[in-house]
C-alpha positions as CSV (number, residue, x, y, z in Angstrom):
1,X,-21.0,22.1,-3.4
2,X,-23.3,23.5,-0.6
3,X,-22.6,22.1,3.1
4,X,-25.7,21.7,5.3
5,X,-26.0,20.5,8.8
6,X,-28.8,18.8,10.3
7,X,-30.2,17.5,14.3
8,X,-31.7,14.6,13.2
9,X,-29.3,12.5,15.4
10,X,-31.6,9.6,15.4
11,X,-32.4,9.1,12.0
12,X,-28.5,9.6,10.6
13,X,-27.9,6.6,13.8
14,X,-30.7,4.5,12.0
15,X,-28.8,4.7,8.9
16,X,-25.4,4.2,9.8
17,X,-26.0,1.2,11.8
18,X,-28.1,-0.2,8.2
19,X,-24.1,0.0,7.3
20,X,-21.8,-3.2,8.4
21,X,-19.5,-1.5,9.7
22,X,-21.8,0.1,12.1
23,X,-24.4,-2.6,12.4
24,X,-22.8,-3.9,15.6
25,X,-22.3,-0.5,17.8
26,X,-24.8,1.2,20.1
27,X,-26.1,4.7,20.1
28,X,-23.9,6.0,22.1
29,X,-21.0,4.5,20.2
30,X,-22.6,6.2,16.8
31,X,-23.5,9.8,18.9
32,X,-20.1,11.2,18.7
33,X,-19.9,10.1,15.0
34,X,-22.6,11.8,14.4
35,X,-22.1,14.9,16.1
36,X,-18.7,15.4,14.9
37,X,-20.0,14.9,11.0
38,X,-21.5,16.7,8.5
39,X,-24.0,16.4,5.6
40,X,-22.7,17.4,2.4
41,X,-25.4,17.8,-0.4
42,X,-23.8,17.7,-4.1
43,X,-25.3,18.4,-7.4
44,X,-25.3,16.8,-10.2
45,X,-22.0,16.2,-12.3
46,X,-20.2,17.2,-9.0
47,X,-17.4,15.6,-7.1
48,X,-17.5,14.5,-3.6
49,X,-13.7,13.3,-3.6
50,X,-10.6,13.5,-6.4
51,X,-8.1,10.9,-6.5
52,X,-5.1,11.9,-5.6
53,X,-6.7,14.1,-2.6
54,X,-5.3,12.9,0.5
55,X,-8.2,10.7,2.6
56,X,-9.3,13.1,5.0
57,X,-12.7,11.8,5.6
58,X,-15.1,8.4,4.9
59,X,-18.5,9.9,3.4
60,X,-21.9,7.7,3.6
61,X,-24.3,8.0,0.7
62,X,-27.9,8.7,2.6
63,X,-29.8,10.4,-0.9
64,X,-29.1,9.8,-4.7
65,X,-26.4,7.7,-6.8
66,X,-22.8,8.6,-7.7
67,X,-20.1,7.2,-9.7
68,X,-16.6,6.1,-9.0
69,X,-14.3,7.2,-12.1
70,X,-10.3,6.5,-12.1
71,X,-8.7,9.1,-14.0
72,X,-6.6,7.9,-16.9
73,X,-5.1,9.5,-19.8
74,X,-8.1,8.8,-22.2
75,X,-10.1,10.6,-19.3
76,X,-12.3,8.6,-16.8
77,X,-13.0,5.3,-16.4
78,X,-16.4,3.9,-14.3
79,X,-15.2,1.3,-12.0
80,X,-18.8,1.2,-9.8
81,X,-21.9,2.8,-8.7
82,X,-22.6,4.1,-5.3
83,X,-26.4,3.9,-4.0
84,X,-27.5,5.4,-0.5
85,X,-26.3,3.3,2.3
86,X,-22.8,2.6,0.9
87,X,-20.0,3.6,2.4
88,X,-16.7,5.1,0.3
89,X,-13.6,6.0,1.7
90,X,-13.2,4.1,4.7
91,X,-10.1,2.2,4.1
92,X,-7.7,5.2,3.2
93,X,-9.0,6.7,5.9
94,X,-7.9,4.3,8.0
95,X,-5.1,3.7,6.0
96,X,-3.6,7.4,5.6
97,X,-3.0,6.5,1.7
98,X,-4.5,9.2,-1.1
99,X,-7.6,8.7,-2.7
100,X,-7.7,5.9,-5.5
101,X,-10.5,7.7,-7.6
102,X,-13.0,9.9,-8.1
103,X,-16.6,10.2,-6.8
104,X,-19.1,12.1,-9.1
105,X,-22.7,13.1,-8.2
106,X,-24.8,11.2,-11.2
107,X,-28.2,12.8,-9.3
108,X,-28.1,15.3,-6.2
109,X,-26.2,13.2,-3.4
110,X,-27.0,14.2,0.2
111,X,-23.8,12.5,1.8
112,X,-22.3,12.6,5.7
113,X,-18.9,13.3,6.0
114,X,-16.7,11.9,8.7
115,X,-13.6,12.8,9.1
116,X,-10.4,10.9,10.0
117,X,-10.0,11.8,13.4
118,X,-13.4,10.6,14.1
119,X,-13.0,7.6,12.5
120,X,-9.6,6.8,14.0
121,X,-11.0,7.5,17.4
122,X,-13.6,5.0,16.2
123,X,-11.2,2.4,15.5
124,X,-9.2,2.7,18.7
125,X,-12.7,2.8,21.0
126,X,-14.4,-0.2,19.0
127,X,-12.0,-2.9,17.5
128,X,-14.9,-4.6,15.9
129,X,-15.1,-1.7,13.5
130,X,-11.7,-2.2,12.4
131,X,-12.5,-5.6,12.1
132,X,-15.2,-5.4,9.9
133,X,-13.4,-2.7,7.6
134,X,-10.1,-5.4,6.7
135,X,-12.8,-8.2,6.2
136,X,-14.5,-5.8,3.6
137,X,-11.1,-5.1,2.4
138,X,-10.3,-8.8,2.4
139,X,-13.4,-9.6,0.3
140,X,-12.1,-6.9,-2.1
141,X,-8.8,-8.1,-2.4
142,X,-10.4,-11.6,-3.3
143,X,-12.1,-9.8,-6.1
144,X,-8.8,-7.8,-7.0
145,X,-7.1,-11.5,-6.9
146,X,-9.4,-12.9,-9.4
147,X,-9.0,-9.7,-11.6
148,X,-5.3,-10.1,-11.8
149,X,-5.6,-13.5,-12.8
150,X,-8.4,-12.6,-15.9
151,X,-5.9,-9.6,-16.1
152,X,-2.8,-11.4,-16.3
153,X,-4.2,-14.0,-18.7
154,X,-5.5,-11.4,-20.9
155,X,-2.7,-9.5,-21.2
156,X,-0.5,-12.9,-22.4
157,X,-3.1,-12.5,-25.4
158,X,-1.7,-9.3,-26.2
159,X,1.7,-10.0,-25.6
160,X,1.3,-12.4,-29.0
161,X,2.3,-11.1,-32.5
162,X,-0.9,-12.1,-33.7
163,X,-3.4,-10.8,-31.1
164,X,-6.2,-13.2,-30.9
165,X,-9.5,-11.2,-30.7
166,X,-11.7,-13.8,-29.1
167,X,-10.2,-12.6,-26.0
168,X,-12.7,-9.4,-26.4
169,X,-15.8,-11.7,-26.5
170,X,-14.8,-13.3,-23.6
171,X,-14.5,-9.3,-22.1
172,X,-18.3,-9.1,-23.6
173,X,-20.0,-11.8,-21.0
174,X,-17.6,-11.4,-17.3
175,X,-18.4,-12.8,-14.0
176,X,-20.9,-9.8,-12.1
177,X,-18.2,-8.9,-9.8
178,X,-15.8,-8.6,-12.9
179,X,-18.4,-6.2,-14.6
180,X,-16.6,-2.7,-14.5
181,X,-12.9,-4.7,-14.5
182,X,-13.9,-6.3,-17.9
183,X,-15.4,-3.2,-19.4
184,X,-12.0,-0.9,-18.5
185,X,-10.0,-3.9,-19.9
186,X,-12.3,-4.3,-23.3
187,X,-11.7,-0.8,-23.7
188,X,-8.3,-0.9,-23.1
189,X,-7.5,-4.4,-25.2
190,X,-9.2,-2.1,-28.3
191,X,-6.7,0.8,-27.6
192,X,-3.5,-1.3,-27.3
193,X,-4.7,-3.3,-30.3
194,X,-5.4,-0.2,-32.4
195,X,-2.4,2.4,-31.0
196,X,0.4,-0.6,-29.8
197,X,3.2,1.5,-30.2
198,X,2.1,3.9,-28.1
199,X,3.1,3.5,-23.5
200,X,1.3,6.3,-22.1
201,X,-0.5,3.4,-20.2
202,X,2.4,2.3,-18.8
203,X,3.5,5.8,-18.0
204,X,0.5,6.2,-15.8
205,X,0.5,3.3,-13.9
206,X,4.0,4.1,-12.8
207,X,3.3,7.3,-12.1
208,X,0.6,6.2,-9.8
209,X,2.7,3.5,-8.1
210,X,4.7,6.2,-7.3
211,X,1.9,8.3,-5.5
212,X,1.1,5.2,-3.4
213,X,4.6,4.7,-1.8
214,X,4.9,7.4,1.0
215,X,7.1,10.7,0.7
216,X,9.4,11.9,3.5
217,X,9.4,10.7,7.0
218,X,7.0,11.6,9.3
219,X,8.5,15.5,11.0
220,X,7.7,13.8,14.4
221,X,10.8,12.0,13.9
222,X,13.3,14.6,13.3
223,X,15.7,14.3,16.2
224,X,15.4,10.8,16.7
225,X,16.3,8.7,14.1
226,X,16.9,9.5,9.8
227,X,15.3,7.7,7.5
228,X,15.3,7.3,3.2
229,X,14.0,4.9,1.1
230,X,14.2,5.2,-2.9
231,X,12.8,2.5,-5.7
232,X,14.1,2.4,-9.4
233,X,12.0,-0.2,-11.2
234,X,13.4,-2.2,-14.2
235,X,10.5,-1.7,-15.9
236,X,7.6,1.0,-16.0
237,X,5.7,-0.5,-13.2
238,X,7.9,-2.5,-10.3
239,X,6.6,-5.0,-7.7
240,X,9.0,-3.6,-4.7
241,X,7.5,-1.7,-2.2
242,X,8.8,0.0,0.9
243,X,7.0,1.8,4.0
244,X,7.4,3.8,6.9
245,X,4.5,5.4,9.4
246,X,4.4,6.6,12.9
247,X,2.2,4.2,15.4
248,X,1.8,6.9,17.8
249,X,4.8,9.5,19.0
250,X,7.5,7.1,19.9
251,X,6.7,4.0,17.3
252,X,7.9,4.3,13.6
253,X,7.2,1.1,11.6
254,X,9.3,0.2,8.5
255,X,8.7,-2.2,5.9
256,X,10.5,-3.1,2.8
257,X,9.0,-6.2,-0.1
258,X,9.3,-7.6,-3.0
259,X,6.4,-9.2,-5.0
260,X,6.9,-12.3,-7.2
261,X,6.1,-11.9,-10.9
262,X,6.7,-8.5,-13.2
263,X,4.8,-5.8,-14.6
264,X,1.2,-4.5,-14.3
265,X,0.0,-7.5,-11.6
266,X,3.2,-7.3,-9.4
267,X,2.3,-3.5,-9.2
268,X,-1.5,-4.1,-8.1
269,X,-0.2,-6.9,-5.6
270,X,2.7,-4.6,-4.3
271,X,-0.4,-1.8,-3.8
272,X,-2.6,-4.3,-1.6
273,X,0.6,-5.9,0.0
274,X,1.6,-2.2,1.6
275,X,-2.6,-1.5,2.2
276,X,-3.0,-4.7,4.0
277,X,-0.2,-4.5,6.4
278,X,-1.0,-0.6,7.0
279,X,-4.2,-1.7,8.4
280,X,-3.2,-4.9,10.2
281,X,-0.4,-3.1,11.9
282,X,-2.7,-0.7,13.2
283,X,-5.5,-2.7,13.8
284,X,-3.7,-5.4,15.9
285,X,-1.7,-4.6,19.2
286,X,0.1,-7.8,18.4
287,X,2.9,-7.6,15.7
288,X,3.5,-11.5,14.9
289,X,-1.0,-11.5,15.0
290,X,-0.6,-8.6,12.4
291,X,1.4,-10.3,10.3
292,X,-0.5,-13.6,10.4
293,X,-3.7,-11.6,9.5
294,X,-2.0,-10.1,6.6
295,X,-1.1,-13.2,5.2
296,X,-4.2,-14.9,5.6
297,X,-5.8,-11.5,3.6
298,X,-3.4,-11.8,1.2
299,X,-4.0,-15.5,0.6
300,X,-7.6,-15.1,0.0
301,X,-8.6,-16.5,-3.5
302,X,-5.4,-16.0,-4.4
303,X,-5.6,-18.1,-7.9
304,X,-2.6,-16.8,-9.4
305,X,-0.3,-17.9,-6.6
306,X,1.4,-14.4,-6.4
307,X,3.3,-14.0,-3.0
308,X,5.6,-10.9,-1.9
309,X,8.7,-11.7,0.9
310,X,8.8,-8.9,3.3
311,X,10.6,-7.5,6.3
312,X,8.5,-5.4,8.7
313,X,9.6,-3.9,11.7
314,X,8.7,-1.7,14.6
315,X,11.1,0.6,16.0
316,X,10.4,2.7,19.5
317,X,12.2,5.4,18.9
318,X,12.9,6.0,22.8
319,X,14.7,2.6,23.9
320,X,16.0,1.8,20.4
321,X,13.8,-1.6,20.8
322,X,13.8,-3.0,17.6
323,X,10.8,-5.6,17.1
324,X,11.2,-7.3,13.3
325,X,9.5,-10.4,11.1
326,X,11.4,-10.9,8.5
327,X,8.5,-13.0,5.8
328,X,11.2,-14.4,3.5
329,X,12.9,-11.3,2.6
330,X,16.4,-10.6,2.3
331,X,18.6,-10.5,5.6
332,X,18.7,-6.5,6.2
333,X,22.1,-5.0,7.1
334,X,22.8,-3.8,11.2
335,X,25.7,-1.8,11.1
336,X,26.7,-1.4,14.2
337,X,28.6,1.7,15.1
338,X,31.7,0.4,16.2
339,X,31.8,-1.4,12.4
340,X,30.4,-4.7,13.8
341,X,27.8,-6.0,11.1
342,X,24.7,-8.2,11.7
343,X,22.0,-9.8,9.4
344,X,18.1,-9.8,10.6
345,X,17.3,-13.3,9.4
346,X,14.3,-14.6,8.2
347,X,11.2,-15.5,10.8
348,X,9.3,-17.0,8.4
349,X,7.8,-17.9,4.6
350,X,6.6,-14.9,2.3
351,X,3.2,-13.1,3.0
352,X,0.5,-14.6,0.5
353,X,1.9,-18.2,-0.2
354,X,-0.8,-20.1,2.0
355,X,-2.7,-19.2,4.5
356,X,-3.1,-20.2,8.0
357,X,0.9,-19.7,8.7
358,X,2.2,-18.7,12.4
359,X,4.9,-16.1,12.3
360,X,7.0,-15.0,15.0
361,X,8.9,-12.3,15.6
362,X,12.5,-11.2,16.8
363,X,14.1,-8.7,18.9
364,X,17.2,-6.4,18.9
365,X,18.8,-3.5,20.2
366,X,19.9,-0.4,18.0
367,X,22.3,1.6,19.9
368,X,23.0,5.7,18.9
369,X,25.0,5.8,15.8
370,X,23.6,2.4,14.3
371,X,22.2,2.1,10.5
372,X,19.8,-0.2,9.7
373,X,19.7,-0.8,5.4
374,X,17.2,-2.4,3.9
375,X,17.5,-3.9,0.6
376,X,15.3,-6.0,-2.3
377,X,17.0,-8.6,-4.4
378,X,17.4,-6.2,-7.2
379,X,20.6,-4.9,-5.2
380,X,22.7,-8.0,-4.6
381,X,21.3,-9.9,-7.4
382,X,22.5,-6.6,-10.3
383,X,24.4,-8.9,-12.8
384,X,27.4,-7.6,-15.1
385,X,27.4,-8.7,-18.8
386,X,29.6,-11.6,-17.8
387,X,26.4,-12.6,-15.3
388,X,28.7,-12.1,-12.5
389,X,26.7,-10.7,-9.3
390,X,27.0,-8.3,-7.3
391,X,26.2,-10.1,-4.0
392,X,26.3,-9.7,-0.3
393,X,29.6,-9.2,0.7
394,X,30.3,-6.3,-1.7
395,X,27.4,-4.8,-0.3
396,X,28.7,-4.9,3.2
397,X,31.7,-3.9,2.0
398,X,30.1,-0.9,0.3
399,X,28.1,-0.2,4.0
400,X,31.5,0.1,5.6
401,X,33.6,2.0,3.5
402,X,30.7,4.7,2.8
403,X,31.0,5.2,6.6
404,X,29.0,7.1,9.1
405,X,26.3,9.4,7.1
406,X,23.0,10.5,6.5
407,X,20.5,7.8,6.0
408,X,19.9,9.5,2.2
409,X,23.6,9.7,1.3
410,X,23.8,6.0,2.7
411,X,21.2,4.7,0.4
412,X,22.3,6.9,-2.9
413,X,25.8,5.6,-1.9
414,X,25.0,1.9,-2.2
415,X,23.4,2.7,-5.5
416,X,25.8,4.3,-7.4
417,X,28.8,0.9,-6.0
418,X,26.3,-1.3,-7.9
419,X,25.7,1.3,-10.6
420,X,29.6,1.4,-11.4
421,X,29.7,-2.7,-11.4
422,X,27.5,-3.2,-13.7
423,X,28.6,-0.6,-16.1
424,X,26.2,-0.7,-19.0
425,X,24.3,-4.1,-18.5
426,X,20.6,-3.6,-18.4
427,X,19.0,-4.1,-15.0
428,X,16.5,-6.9,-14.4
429,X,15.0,-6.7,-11.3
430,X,13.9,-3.8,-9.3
431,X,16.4,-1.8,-7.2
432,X,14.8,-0.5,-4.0
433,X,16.5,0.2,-0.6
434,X,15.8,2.1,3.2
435,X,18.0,3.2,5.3
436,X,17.1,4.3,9.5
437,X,20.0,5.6,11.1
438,X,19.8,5.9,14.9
439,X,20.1,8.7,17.3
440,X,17.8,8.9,20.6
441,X,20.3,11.6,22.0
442,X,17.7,14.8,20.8
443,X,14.9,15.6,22.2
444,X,11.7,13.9,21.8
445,X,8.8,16.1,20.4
446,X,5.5,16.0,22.1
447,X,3.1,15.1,20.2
């Protein structure tokens, strides 16, 4: 890959603003872009970006056509083409989340790179921008929507003894959107059809649900308050999610969600669930307008009904000024650190049932030596083999006899009470948890 750099300011500014995204932003807006960018010129059979790579950068395509592959274990799939004027890359840059494919060079590309500080800077200085980026993801989420739904319907087919191959004709002659989708899932209907015993498909797809739920906490907390989260599906894939970013130095956001339905769709909904409120969180100063705007994205062609309850919550790590919406979701658990124990109630319906929906949002104090735990139904709803539940009450009481510690020890605590009263029974539902513990005593990095 050879890097070249160019002065043609005025031309690159001509074909940024042929983008959307730019379409509405002056030239001095677009200068700085420009002069903090790069051109990147790729030959062919080349990669511009891997998936898994961390999203350091958005790249527009200003010479030659490239491909954009998702790595599998039968090797790559083609999900689209990229021609010059499009844009790649743009949401996980915004959204801090790893790349979601590869992008391979099918001629020489000449590409500009810009990377993520420029375009967060962007963002922050023009609000239009991010506007315009969550309505292109919006209109991608409708196409997602309508792919679960062929997805989901296609997948029934398979499900049946006696697979019914007519389902692979209807794969031959797909909606234009649904081109690439129908193709991958042709391809894969022939594999599950010929090798049915075999799950390595499944074994991926976890493993990449995995990758898209963040690792430790951001370091920038250390000091201030502990955090841990963990997920154990009951299947391969799981429709739970959980979250937790910095706003800026003294703002950590939390979220914790559970997606209705099971499998492969309530994976890909959980995915765009924790994408969509990433970007409306950040995009929106307001936390009850972030949540609306989720929702209404979420809602969008959503045929197949699929809705995920949610609490989300902004913490400043300074005051201990605890701002919350709580979309349906299980009451999380305030333990206050005199023993006193408080539920965070629900503010409003789940995020994706129907659009147009005002949420509000609450308020509370976490004082030094508080823990907050978060929890998914798959906790208090863990059944014994005489279908006897766990339930909320032994969970509190679990959250006050495991006592004062760490936020991880908190967490694996909790699991193991409901590991040991179940016993053997299989679990049925997810099992994800977060705990925050609280302590604003330290010092406060500098960011």
């Amino acid at each position: 890959m050879s890097i070249n750099h160019t002065d043609k300011t005025v031309e690159l500014i001509g074909v940024l603003r042929a983008n959307p995204i730019f379409a509405t932003l002056d030239d001095a807006a677009l200068a700085p872009l420009v002069a903090g960018g790069r051109f990147i010129t790729v030959a062919p059979g080349e990669k511009l970006v891997c998936q898994d790579d961390a999203s350091d950068a958005m790249y527009l395509v200003v010479e030659g056509t490239a491909q954009i592959l998702v790595e599998t274990s039968y090797g790559p799939v083609e999900l689209a083409s990229l021609a010059a004027g499009q844009l790649f890359g743009e949401i996980g840059a915004f959204a801090s989340i790893p790349r979601t494919a590869t992008v391979v060079a099918i001629d020489t590309v000449r590409a500009f790179r810009i990377g993520r500080e420029g375009v967060i800077a962007l963002g922050r200085a023009h609000p239009d921008v991010l506007l315009e980026v969550v309505g292109l993801l919006g209109r991608r989420i409708a196409t997602i929507n309508r792919a679960i739904g062929y997805y989901t319907q296609a997948l029934a087919a398979l499900e049946h003894p006696e697979f019914d191959a007519a389902i692979l004709d209807d794969l031959t002659h797909p909606v234009p959107e649904l081109v690439n989708f129908a193709q991958t899932l042709k391809r894969m209907a022939e594999q599950i059809v010929l090798r049915r015993g075999q799950r390595q498909e499944m074994a991926n797809a976890a493993a990449i649900q995995r990758a898209m739920l963040p690792g430790d906490p951001p370091p920038e907390i250390a000091g201030r308050c502990d955090v841990f989260a963990f997920m154990r599906p009951a299947k391969e894939v799981g429709g739970d999610l959980y979250d937790h970013f910095l706003l800026d130095n003294d703002r950590l956001v939390i979220a914790i969600g559970d997606v209705s339905g099971k499998g492969v769709p309530a994976a890909l909904f959980m995915a765009i669930s924790r994408t969509v409120l990433r970007l409306t969180v950040r995009e929106s100063g307001d936390f009850a307008a972030a949540i609306v705007r989720a929702n209404n994205l979420l809602s969008a062609d959503n045929e197949q009904s699929m809705f995920v309850t949610m609490f989300c919550a902004i913490l400043d790590l300074a005051s201990g000024d605890l701002v919350y919406c709580n979309c349906g979701h299980n009451p999380p658990a305030l333990l206050r650190a005199d023993g006193a124990l408080e539920e965070l109630k629900g503010t409003g319906p789940p995020l994706g049932a129907m659009p147009g929906i005002a949420y509000r949002t609450q308020s509370v104090r976490i004082e030094p030596g508080d823990r907050l735990f978060l929890y998914t139904d798959g906790v208090t709803e863990a059944t014994t083999a005489e279908e006897i539940l766990f339930g909320e009450q032994r969970l509190h009481a679990a959250l006050r006899e495991l006592g004062e510690i760490p936020s991880r020890a908190l967490v694996e605590g909790v699991v193991a009470v409901v590991d040991r009263f179940v016993t053997e029974a299989p679990q049925f539902d997810d099992i994800t948890a977060l705990a925050l513990c609280y302590a604003p005593n330290a010092t406060t990095k500098q960011s």
